[in-house]
C-alpha positions as CSV (number, residue, x, y, z in Angstrom):
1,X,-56.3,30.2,-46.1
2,X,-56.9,27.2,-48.3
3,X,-54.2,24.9,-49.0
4,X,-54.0,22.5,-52.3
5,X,-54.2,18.8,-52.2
6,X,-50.8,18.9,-53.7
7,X,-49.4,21.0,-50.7
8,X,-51.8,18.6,-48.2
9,X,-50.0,15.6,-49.9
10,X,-46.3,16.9,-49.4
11,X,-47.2,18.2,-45.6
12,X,-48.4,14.4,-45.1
13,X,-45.6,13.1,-46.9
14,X,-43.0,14.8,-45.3
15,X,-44.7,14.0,-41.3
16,X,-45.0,10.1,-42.4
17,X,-41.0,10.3,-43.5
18,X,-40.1,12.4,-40.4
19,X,-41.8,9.9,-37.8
20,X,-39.9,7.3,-40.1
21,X,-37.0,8.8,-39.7
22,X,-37.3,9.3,-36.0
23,X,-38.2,5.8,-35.4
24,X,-34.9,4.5,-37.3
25,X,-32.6,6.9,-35.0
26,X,-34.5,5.9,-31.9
27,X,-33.7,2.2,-32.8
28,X,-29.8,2.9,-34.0
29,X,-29.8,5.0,-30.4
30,X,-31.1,1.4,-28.7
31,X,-28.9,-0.8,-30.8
32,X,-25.8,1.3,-30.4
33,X,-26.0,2.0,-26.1
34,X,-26.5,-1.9,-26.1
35,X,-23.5,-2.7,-28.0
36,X,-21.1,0.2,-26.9
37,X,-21.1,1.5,-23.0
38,X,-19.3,5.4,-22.1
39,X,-18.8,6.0,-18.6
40,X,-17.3,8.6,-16.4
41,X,-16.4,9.2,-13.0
42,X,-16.8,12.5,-11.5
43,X,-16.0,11.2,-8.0
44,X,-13.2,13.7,-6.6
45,X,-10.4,10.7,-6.0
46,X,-11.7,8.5,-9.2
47,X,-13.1,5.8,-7.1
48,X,-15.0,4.3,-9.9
49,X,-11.9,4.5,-11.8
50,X,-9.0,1.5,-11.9
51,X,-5.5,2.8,-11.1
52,X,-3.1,3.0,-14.3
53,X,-0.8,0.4,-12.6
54,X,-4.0,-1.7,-12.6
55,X,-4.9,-0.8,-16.1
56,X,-1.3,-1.7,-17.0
57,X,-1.1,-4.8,-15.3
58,X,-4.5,-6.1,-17.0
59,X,-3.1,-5.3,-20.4
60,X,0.1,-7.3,-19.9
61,X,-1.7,-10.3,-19.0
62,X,-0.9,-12.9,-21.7
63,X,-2.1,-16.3,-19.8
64,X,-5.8,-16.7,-18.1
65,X,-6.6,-15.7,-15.1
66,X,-10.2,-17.0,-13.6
67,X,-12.0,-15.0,-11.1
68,X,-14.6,-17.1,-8.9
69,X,-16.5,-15.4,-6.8
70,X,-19.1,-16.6,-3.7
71,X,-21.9,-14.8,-2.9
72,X,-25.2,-15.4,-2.3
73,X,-28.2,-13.9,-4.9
74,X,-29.1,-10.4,-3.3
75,X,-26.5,-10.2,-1.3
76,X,-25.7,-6.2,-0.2
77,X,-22.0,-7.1,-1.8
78,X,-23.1,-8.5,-5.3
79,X,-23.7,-4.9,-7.1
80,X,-20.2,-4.1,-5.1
81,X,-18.4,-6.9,-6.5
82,X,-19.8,-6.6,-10.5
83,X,-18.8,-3.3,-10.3
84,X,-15.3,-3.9,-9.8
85,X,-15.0,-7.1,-12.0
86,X,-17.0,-5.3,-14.8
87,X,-13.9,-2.6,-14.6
88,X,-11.5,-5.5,-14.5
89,X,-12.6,-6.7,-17.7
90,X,-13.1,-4.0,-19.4
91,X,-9.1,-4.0,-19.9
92,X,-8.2,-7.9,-20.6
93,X,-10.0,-10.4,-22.7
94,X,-7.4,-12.9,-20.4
95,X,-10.0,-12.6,-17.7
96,X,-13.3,-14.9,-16.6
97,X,-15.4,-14.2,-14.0
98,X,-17.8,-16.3,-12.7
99,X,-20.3,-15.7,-9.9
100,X,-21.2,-19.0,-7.8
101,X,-23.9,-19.2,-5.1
102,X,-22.6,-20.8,-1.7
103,X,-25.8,-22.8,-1.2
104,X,-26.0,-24.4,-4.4
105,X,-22.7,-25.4,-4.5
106,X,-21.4,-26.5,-1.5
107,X,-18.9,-29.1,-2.8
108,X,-17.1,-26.0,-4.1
109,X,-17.1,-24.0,-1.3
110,X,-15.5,-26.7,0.9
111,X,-13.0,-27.3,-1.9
112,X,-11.7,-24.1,-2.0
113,X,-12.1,-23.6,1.6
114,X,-14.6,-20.6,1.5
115,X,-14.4,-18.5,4.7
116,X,-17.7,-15.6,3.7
117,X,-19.4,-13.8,1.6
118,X,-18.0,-11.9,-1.3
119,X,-15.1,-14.2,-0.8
120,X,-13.1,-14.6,-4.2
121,X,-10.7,-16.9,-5.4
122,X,-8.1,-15.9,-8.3
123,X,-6.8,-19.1,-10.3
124,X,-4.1,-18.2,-12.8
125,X,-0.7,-20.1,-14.3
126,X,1.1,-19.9,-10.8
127,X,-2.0,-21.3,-8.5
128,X,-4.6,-19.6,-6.7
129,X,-5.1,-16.5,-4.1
130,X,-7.6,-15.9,-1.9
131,X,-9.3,-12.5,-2.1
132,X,-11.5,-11.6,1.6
133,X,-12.2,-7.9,0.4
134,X,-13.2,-5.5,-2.3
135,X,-10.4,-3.5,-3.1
136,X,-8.5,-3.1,-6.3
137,X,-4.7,-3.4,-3.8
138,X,-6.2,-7.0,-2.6
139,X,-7.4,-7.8,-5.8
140,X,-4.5,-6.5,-8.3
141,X,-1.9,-8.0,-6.2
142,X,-4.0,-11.4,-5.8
143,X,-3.6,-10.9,-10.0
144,X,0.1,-10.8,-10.2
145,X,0.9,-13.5,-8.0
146,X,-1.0,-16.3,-9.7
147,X,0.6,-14.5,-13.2
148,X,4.0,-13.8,-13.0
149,X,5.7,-16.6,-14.2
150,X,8.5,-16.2,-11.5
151,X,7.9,-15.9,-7.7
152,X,10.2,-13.3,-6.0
153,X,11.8,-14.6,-2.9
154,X,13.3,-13.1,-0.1
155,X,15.9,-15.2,1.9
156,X,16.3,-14.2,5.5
157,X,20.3,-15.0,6.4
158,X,20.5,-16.9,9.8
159,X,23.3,-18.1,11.8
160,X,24.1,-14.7,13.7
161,X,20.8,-14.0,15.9
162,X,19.1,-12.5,13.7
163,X,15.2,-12.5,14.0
164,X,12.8,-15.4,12.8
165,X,10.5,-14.8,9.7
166,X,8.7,-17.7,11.3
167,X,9.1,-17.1,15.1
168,X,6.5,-16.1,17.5
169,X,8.3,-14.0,19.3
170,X,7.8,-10.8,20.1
171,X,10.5,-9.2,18.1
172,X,10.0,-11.8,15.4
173,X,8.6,-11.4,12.1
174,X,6.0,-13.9,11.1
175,X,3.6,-11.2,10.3
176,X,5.2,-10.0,7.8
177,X,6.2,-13.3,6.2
178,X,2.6,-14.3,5.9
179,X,2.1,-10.9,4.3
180,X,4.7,-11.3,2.1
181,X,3.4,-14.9,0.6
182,X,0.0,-13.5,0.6
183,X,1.1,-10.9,-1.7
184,X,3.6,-12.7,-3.9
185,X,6.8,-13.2,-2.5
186,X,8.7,-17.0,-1.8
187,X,10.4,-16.5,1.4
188,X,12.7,-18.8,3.4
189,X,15.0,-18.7,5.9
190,X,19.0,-19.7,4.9
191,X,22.3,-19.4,6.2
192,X,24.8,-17.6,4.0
193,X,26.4,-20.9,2.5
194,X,22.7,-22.1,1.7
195,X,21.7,-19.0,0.3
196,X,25.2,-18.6,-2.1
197,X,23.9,-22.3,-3.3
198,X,20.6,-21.0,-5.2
199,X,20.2,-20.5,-8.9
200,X,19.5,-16.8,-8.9
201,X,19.4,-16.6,-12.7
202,X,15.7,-17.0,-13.5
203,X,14.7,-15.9,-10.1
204,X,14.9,-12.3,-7.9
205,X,16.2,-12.8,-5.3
206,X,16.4,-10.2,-2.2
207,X,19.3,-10.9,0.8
208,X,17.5,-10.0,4.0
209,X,19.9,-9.2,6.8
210,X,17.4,-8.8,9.7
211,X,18.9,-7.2,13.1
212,X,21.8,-9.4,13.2
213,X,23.1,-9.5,16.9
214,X,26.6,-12.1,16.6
215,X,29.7,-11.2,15.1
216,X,29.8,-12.7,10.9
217,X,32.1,-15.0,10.5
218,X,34.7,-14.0,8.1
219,X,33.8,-16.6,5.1
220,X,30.3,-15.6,5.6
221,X,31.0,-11.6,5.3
222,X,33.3,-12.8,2.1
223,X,30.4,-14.4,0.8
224,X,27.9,-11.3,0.9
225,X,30.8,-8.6,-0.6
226,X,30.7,-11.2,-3.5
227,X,27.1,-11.2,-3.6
228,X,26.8,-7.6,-3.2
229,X,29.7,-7.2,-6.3
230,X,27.5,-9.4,-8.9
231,X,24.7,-7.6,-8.5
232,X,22.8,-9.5,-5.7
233,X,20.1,-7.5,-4.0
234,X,20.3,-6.6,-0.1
235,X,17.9,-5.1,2.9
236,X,20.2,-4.4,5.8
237,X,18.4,-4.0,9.2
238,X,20.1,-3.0,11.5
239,X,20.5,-2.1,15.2
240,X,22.6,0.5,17.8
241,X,25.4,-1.0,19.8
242,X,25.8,-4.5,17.9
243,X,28.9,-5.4,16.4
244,X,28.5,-7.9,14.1
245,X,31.9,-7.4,12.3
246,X,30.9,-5.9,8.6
247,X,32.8,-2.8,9.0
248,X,34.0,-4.3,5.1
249,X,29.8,-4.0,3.6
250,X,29.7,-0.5,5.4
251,X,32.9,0.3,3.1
252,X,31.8,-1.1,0.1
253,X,28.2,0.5,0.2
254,X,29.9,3.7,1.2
255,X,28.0,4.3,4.2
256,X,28.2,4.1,8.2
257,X,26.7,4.2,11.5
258,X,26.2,6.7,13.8
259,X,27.0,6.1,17.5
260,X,24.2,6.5,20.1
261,X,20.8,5.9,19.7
262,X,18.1,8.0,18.3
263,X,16.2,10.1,21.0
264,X,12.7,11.9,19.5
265,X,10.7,14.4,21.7
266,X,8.2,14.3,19.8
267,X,7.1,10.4,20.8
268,X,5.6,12.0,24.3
269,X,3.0,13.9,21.9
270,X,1.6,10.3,21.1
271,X,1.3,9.2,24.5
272,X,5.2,6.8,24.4
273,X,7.1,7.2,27.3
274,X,10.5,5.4,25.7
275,X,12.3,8.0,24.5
276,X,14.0,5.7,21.8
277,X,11.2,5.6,19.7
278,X,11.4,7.4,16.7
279,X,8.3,9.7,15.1
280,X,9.2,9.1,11.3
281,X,7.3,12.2,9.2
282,X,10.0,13.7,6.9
283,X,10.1,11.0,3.6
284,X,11.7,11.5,0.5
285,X,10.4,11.8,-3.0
286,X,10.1,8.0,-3.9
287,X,7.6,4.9,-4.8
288,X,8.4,3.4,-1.6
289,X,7.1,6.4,0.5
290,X,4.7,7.0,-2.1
291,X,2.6,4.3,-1.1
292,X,3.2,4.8,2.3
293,X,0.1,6.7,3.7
294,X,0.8,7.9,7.3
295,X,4.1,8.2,9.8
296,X,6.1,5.6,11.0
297,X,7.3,4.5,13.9
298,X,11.2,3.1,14.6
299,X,11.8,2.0,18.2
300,X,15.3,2.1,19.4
301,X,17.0,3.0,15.9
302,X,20.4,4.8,14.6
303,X,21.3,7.5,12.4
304,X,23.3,5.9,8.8
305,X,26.1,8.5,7.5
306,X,27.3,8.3,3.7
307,X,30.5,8.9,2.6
308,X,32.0,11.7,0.8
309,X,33.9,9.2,-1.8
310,X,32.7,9.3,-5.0
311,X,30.6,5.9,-5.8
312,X,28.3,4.4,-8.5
313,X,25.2,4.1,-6.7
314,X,21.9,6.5,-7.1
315,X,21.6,7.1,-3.4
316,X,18.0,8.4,-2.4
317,X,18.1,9.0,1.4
318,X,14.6,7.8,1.9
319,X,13.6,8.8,5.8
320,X,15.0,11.5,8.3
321,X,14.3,12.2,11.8
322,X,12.7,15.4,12.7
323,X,14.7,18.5,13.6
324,X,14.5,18.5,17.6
325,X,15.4,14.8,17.6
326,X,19.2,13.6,18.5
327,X,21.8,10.6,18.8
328,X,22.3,10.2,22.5
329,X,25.8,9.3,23.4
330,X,25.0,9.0,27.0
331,X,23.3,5.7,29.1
332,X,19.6,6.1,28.7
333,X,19.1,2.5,30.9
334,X,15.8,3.5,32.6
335,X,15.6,7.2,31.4
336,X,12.4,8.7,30.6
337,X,11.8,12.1,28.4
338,X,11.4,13.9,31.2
339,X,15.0,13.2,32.2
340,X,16.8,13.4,28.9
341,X,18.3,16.9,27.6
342,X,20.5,16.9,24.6
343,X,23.8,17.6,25.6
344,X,25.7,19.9,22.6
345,X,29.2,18.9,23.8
346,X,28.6,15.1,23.0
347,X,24.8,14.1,21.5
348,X,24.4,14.6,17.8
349,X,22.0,16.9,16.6
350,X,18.9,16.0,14.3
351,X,17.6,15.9,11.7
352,X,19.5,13.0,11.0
353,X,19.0,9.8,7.9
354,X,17.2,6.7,9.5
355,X,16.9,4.8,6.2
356,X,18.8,5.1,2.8
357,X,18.1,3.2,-0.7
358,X,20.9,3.1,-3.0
359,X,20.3,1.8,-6.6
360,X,22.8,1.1,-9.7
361,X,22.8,-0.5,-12.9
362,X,24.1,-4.3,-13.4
363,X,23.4,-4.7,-17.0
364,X,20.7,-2.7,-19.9
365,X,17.9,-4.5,-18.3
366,X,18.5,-4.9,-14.7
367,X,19.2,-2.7,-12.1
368,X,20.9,-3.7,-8.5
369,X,19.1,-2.3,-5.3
370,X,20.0,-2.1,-1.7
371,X,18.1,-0.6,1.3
372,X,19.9,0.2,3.9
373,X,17.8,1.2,7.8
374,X,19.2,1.7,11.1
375,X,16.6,-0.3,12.7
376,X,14.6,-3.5,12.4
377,X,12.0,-3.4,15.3
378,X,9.9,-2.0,12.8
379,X,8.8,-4.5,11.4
380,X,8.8,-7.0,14.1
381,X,5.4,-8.7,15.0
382,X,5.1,-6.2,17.9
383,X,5.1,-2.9,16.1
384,X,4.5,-4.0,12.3
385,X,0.5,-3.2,13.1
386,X,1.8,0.7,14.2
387,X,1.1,3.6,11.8
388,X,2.3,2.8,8.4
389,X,5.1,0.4,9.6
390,X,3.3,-2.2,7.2
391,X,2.5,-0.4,4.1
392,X,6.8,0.3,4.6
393,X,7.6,-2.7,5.1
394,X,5.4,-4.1,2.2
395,X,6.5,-1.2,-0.5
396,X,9.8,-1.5,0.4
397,X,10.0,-5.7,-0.4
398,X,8.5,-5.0,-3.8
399,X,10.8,-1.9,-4.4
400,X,13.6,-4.3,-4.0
401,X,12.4,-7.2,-6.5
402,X,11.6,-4.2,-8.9
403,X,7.9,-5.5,-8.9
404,X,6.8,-1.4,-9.2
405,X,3.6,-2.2,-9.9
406,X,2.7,-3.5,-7.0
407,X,3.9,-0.3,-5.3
408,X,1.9,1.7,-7.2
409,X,-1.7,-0.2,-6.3
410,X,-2.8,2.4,-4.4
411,X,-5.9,2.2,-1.4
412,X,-8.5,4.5,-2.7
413,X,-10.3,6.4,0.3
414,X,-13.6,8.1,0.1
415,X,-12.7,11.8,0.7
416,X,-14.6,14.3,2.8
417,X,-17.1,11.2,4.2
418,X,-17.3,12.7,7.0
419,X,-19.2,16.5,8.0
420,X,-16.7,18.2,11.3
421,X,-18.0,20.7,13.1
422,X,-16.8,23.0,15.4
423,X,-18.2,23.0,19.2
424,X,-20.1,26.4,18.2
425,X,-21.2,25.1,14.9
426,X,-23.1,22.0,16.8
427,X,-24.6,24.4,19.3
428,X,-26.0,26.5,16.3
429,X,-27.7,23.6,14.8
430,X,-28.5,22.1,17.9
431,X,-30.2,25.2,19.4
432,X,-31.8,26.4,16.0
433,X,-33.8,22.9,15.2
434,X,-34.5,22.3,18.8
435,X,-35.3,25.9,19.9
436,X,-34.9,28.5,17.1
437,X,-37.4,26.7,14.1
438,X,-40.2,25.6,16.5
439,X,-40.2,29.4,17.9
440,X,-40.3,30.5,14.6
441,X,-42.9,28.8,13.4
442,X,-44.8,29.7,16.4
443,X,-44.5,33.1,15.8
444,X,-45.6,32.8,12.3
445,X,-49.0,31.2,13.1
446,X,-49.8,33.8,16.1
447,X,-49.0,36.6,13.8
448,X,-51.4,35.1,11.1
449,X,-54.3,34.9,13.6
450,X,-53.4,38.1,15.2
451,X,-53.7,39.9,11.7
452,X,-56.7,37.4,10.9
453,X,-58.5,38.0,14.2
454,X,-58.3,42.1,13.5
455,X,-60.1,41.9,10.3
């Protein structure tokens, strides 16, 4: 078949435009992945992904925030750490990040006090943070401090034994004051007087009543129902057998204690021997357990009953013992499990409430919260490390300033990072690779010179 020129001129016309044309789209295609990004993450827990709280937080930003980070060229951290900044600013123009290599800049490093590698440091409008790992909590919560234009503040009340945010005892809590200024939080220790003194109005401010073991004075228990009656915020810890003389705050937050001290069987299954400590796996539908990944433990606590009177408060009974537990009435000096039975004529059967929140609105824009738990070992330096004691302990402060956010951070674990196998399983693998595929394969090559050999 013989074409025309004519028809030889349009075929080469129309390949010239169509290599043209595919030129032009593969340069738009070059121009436009350069200027504009899309990425997705398929991970099953979105671990590539920033939490909404994050999201929400970078959005409200509306002062800078500078990000500094120390690591060495190469390091095995620095894709890590881009990664998770390049996320960061993905959602606020408010942030800079800046990468700085220890060695070439040592005056900064012992300026800001550099401790390793990866180490960052968060400058904002309300100072600076230190950041020592690669997590969006550490990092988010680094974000808010240096942000937020007011600090929150917890004031411990002293003056009736109650435990020392800055002790190091023991039964102290200096742990969890350094956590609570790492993350955010003014804290100080005041007597009531002192504390009734503060300017509250630009500031939240949380009452922290921490295992008071002295009867209150009367002007001092007059002080905190007038606190409690503007609005004030309160954590109550308390403990079993102490009478400290506020019979009048039980009344007026409509609650009360149980006698006897809790007794859980189930502490023996983890190896405890004191039958006062409490196995804490039954949580109620709430932010504060929310973030609260595992049990808790509460040595040597008591049961809280609420009243049948009708009252304003939103009352969210936030932790219960388990069903075989109980409030023994009886004297448990030097008891074991082994010894104690629960005695239906005088104990008091579980499941009974260990912790209850109770929350009502002050005014259109701010809401009053109290938490109320029947023990404060908790989160004393000795057991705050246990289980989840600290993630409580730290969810529970920010619940009470109303900083949600920060309760919503979550840790993001890798899922199913790990391959279990059952005893039998092993032995099946072990015996087929070590045994099973090298008999095989022996077997194969006889048979082939077997069947070779007869031909």
């Amino acid at each position: 078949m013989k074409m025309s020129k004519q028809f030889k001129y349009q075929h080469r016309l129309q390949q010239i435009i169509f290599y043209i044309l595919l030129l032009v789209v593969i340069i738009a295609v070059a121009v436009l992945s350069n200027r504009y990004s899309f990425e997705s993450d398929w991970t099953a827990n979105q671990r590539h992904t920033l939490s909404s709280a994050t999201t929400e937080l970078l959005q409200s930003l509306e002062t800078p925030v500078t990000i500094e980070v120390f690591i060495s060229p190469g390091h095995q951290y620095q894709s890590a750490a881009e990664s998770l900044l390049k996320r960061y600013q993905q959602h606020s123009q408010q942030l800079t990040v800046s990468f700085i290599d220890p060695v070439s800049q040592p005056q900064r490093v012992r300026e800001l006090d550099i401790q390793q590698q990866a180490e960052m440091v968060v400058s904002g409008q309300q100072g600076q943070q230190h950041v020592y790992d690669l997590s969006e909590q550490s990092l988010s919560n680094a974000i808010i401090k240096v942000s937020r234009s007011n600090l929150p503040e917890l004031i411990f009340i002293t003056g009736h034994g109650e435990r020392d945010i800055a002790g190091d005892g023991a039964f102290d809590m200096s742990q969890w004051g350094q956590q609570l200024n790492s993350t955010g939080f003014e804290v100080q220790s005041l007597t009531m007087t002192e504390a009734m003194q503060l300017n509250s109005e630009d500031k939240k401010i949380v009452l922290v009543i921490a295992s008071s073991q002295a009867a209150w004075p009367q002007s001092d228990i007059v002080q905190l129902q007038s606190w409690l009656q503007q609005g004030g915020n309160l954590l109550w810890l308390s403990e079993p057998d102490t009478d400290t003389g506020l019979a009048a705050i039980r009344k007026q937050l409509n609650l009360s204690f149980v006698p006897g001290t809790m007794v859980d069987p189930n502490a023996g299954k983890l190896g405890l021997e004191d039958p006062r400590f409490v196995i804490v796996t039954d949580y109620a539908n709430h932010p504060v357990t929310a973030a609260t990944s595992s049990v808790t433990l509460m040595p040597e606590a008591h049961a809280i009953q609420l009243s049948e009177a009708e009252s304003a408060w939103q009352v969210t009974e936030l932790m219960q013992s388990q069903s075989d537990s109980w409030s023994e009435l009886g004297d448990m000096t030097g008891t074991s499990l082994d010894d104690l039975r629960f005695d239906a004529e005088i104990d008091i059967p579980g499941p009974l409430m260990l912790s209850v929140l109770m929350e009502k609105p002050v005014s259109t824009t701010q809401q009053q919260r109290v938490a109320v738990f029947g023990d404060g070992d908790f989160v004393s330096d000795l057991y705050l490390g246990t289980a989840a004691n600290l993630e409580l302990a730290m969810a529970l402060a920010n619940w009470l300033v109303a900083e949600d956010d920060s309760i919503d951070i979550p840790v993001i674990t890798t899922r199913d990072n790990q391959l279990v196998l059952t005893e039998h399983q092993s032995l099946f693998i072990g015996i087929g690779f070590l045994l099973g595929l090298p008999l095989s394969l022996l077997l194969i090559g006889i048979s082939i010179w077997w069947i070779r050999r007869r031909r």
